[in-house]
C-alpha angles and dihedrals in degrees: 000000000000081000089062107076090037088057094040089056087053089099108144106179091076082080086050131103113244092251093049129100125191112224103233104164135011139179147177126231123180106199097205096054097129096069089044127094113227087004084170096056083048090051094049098039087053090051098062089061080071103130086199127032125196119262117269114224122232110252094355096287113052117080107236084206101058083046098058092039091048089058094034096082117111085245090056098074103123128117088258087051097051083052106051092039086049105035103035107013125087125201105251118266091226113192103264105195084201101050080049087060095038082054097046084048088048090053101047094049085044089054090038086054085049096059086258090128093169106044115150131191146179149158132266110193123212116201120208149198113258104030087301130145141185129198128207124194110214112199126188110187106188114202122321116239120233127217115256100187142348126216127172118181138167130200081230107090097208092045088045088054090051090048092051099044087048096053094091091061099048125133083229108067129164120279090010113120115275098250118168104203079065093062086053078053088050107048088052082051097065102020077060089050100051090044091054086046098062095275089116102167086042102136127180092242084082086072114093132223106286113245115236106202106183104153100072092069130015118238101022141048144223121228129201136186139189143190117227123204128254114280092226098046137016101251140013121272130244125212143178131189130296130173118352114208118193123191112192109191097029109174122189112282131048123325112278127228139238095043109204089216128037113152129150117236118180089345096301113105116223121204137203147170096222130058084241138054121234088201112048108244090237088057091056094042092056090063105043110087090181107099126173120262097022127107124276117265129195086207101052086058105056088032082060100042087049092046099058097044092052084055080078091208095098127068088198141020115182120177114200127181139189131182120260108270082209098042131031093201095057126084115201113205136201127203115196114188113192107199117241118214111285097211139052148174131198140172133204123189118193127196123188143155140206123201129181128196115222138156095280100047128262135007102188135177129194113196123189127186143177129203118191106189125188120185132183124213103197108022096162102019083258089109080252108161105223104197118195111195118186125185129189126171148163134183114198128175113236088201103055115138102180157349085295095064107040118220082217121055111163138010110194122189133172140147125184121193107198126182108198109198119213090237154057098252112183094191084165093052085225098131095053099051088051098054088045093059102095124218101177134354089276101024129086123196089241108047110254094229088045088051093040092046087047087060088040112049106005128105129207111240124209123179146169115195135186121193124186114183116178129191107180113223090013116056145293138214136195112213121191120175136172120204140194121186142111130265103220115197090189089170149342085280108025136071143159129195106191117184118198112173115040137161127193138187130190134189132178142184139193143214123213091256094062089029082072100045082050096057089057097043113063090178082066102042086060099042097043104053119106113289144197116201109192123177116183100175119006124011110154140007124184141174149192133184112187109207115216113221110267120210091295095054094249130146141186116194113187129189130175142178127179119181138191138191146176093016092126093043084055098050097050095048086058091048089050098047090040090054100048096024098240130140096219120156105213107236122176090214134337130293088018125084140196112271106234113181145116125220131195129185129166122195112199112186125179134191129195105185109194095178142355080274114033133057142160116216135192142192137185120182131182138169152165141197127194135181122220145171104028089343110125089192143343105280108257096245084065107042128092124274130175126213150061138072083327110051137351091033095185089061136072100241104273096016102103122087135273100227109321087329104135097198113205091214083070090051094053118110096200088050095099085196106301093154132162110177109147135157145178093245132058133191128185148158126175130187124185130170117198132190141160118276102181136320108332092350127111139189141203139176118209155203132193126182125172151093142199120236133183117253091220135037123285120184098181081065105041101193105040111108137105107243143169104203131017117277145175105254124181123227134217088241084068082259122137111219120197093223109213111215118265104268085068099052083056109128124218132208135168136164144138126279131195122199134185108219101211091170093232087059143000116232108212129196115167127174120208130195113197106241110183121013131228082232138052124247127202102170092034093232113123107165080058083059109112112152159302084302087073098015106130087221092074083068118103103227107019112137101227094209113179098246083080096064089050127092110244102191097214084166111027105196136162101250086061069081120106109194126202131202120201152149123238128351118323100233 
């Protein structure tokens, strides 16, 4: 109510002169959307040719307009004006009767290009109180006319065959709607296709203008396109490849004579200025799809041209290229490759903190981590990338009073050494056999793009890793894995990273206060022990496909990763036993097993950008991991948690669930966060809508639901498991707990977060306030909670409304607040 009589003073048209109207909404109706397909992506597409757009207000209630006109006066000239002018205002979009006309014009032309002939639009005017206007664009589309018949020709009798065999293929096809963007798609589809057949100097300005022919039947047109000839020749020319030069240290400035190495491999000649090469030739040669006495191809050379900057070992690659003196049909090239620095050092330095809110007041952590790096871009002269990581962290509690609340919390340490290879290398031959098992007569059991993008554009990836995690008075693990698999860049948008042998050991250890939470948790007992994961053939697969924002601005991001260990083992151990009749459990060393589990997630995000400033972004993420074989349960390292700066905000990481499981460990105020709730199922959407605050600063209001549950029963956490309909579950207390289906045990979230956009990096600090529990509450009272032996659930008869699952905020207070501190965007 205090904000009424300050919005009802933003009246900016008293800065206005008396003839003037500020545009304050605007639409676009097309009166015929009935007849019309996707009437809704046409309406939206016509609104962007909009040449004004309507004022946005600053945090959803304050006009930019009446900001920037309130410090734009000559008396407002201080440092607080200009910003405010500058951060928060906005010029007034004042009504423009030509810009009105220009935009009619725009939408009409827009609607002709799309086969619409007889578009028609026009203005309808809204005249408001206050010196206010709106503006709607009424379209009339009319019919949409349909192609009859496509011809393409050229006076040039080679270049006439390759149209007519193309045609076929064409964008512009008979009985599709005549639609005009798709000629500008056409005319790169073919220019690309004579350049990659020898016509190198082929440009789309050849093309002439298509011929739109509507009166020979009503209703539809034919469209016809031709080639014209050079202005300089009668006919294109066609060339193929001469002399390929190659020099191989390349540095600004002219080519410098005597070169210490020339030699001729293949028929290119490759050139240096020292006797020897820092690249191996071979290495060059793999990646140069130019070759002497071929036709010239657009797409070598660019192929070329990818290939040797993804090497990494060179700043700069230029391919230049002049016609034969000798020879008109021949097109020399030179390949300069300037060296990029082989070696090279970096450092990241990471600051974060935790905080959760209990009975007593804040539990707060404070981590702080450094990561010296070191990578290599040409280890064995092979252009190989060898890649050092190092990690080390620490969390410690600046409030901590006693033994009981540990100054350190948690010592993290990890290096990785990775050696990424040029090439696709398939020392298993794997690859191969699996491209050569046919399907069909013209279908392999591994796609042939798929195959033939692998050898193009894929690395081979080796790697060694050691992880230390340390959680004083809780446990501890050493973890050390070697890897072998390929990283795939099938597109822009697209990657794989597929990893076949792998071998894992875990080790854990445990101090007397876990030791007793152990010994009542039999789900921990078997995912905690000591474990080998050894993959021979196949271990991970994942994927990610980035979307790009269509017309609308929208945008689907997808990523996957499915993993799998211990199957070979697996396999081996039964063939064994079935040989020799035994009944033997393979085990690396006593007291330790063979992990055998699979493990799927999928992350769907999804961005709808309404302007530069403002967004709204989704995610939904879901997973599950299974054992199999001799596995009693998916190791704990591997298996799904909720919570923290990236995902249930409102929750410390591993504190929430699973399922309705309420865990006293999460209850405990001494805890200082040791938590270890973990499930085989994971749930979770997230909503977020940013927008721009002032200057670098950003805002974002938020929303998380979600939850884990366990796949099978577990009675030491009643509760716990995934269900589809309530049902009487017995605990390991002797209690019987009416267990509610898993949409009820959804938790919910939300808060406001502020971020500095520094460009380099993005500071994030979010709060979060639980709104809904994964539990009922009759009294209210949560941190009271302690388990199924006073959960009113245990209670025959008690009508579980939903208001018991809600917070009710009897005392709002600041410490409900979680807060969460990050770096970049969550998701």
């Amino acid at each position: 109510m205090l904000l009424l009589p300050f919005l009802a003073a933003c009246n900016s048209s008293k800065f206005l002169a008396e003839e003037q109207e500020i545009l304050v909404k605007q639409q676009v109706v097309i009166d015929n959307k009935k007849e019309i397909k996707n009437a809704s992506e046409l309406n939206y597409q016509l609104s962007t040719l909009a040449r004004q757009q309507p004022n946005t207000n600053f945090l959803f209630l304050f006009p930019r307009e009446y900001i920037y006109l309130s410090s734009n006066r000559a008396k407002d000239s201080t440092r607080f004006d200009r910003f405010k002018r500058n951060a928060l205002g906005q010029p007034p979009a004042i009504y423009n009767d030509s810009l009105t006309q220009l935009t009619i014009e725009d939408m009409e032309t827009f609607l002709i290009y799309r086969g619409y002939l007889r578009a028609e639009a026009y203005t309808d005017l809204d005249h408001l109180k206050r010196q206010r206007i709106g503006v709607t664009y009424h379209v009339n589309t009319g019919p949409r006319t349909l192609i009859d018949s496509v011809s393409y020709s050229s006076p040039q009798p080679d270049i006439d065959s390759i149209l007519q065999t193309e045609l076929p293929n064409s964008f512009l096809q008979p009985n599709d709607p005549l639609n005009l963007t798709l000629f500008d798609k056409e005319k790169e589809r073919l220019g690309r296709l004579l350049r990659n057949k020898g016509y190198a100097f082929f440009t789309n300005t050849y093309f002439e203008q298509l011929r739109v022919i509507t009166f020979r039947r009503p209703g539809f047109a034919d469209l016809s396109l031709q080639i014209s000839p050079p202005r300089s020749d009668e006919y294109h020319q066609r060339y193929k490849v001469g002399t390929v030069d190659v020099y191989g240290d390349f540095q600004a400035g002219d080519i410098i004579e005597p070169f210490g190495l020339d030699t001729i491999v293949e028929g290119i000649r490759f050139r240096f200025l020292g006797s020897e090469p820092k690249v191996k030739i071979d290495a060059l040669l793999d990646n140069i799809f130019l070759r002497p006495g071929e036709f010239y191809s657009k797409d070598a050379v660019d192929k070329t041209n990818e290939q040797l900057g993804l090497l990494g070992i060179y700043r700069f690659v230029r391919i230049g290229s002049q016609i034969d003196p000798n020879d008109e049909g021949l097109l020399n090239f030179s390949l300069q490759l300037t060296p990029n620095e082989q070696m090279e050092v970096g450092l990241d330095f990471d600051l974060n903190y935790t905080n959760r809110i209990n009975n007593t007041g804040a539990t707060n952590l404070i981590g702080l981590s450094l990561s010296p790096s070191f990578n290599h871009r040409n280890l064995l002269g092979g252009g190989e990338l060898f890649t050092t990581n190092i990690r080390g962290g620490v969390e410690f509690n600046p409030n901590f009073s006693s033994n009981e609340n540990l100054f350190i919390n948690t010592v993290d340490f990890g290096t990785e050494l990775s050696v990424y290879l040029p090439r696709f290398r398939d020392y298993l031959g794997m690859y191969k056999f699996l491209y050569n098992v046919p399907l069909t007569k013209d279908k392999h059991l591994l796609n042939e793009r798929f195959y033939n993008g692998l050898q193009d554009r894929a690395s081979t990836r080796l790697s060694v890793a050691y992880e230390y995690l340390l959680i004083r008075d809780f446990y501890a693990y050493t973890l050390a894995d070697v890897r072998y698999g390929y990283n795939y860049q099938r597109s822009a948008t697209s990657s794989y990273g597929i990893t076949h042998l792998a071998l894992d050991v875990l080790v854990p250890s445990t101090q007397p206060r876990f030791d007793s939470i152990l010994a009542e948790n039999q789900f921990l007992q078997l995912s905690f022990g000591e474990q080998f994961f050894a993959s021979l053939l196949f271990r991970e697969l994942q994927y990610q496909r980035t979307g790009r924002p269509n017309l609308r601005g929208q945008s689907l991001t997808v990523i996957g990763d499915f993993e799998l260990a211990g199957l070979e083992i697996l396999g081996l151990n039964r063939l064994y036993n079935a040989l020799w009749n035994n009944d033997i459990v393979f085990r690396p060393r006593r007291n330790a097993s063979y992990a055998q589990f699979w493990r799927l997630e999928g992350d769907v995000r999804f961005n709808q950008q309404y302007n530069p400033e403002t967004s709204l972004v989704g995610r939904f993420n879901i997973g599950i991991g299974r054992p199999f074989g001799f596995g009693a349960a998916v190791p704990y390292v591997k298996q799904f948690f909720v919570g923290g700066a990236n995902s249930m905000r409102a929750w410390a990481p591993r504190g929430l669930g699973p399922g309705g499981y309420v865990d006293p460990e999460s209850l405990d105020p001494q805890n200082n966060l040791r938590l270890f709730q973990t499930g085989d199922f994971k749930l979770e959407l997230n909503l977020e809508y940013r927008f721009k605050l002032l200057w670098q600063l950003r805002g974002a209001f938020f929303v998380d639901v979600g939850n884990i549950w366990s796949l099978n029963s577990d009675p030491d956490r009643c509760g716990s498991q995934l269900l589809f309909r309530s049902s009487e579950i017995n605990c390991s207390n002797g209690t019987t707990l009416r267990a509610q289906p898993f949409y009820r045990q959804l938790a919910i979230g939300s808060g406001f977060g502020v971020r500095i956009d520094l460009s380099y990096f993005i500071f994030r600090l979010d709060m979060a306030i639980p709104l809904r529990y994964n539990f009922p509450s009759l009294s209210g009272n949560r941190d009271s909670f302690q388990g199924p032996s006073d959960d009113p659930r245990v209670i025959d008869g008690i009508d579980l409304r939903e208001s018991h699952y809600w917070n009710q905020f009897d005392e709002f207070r600041l410490r409900d607040f979680t807060f969460q501190l990050g770096l970049g965007y969550p998701f």
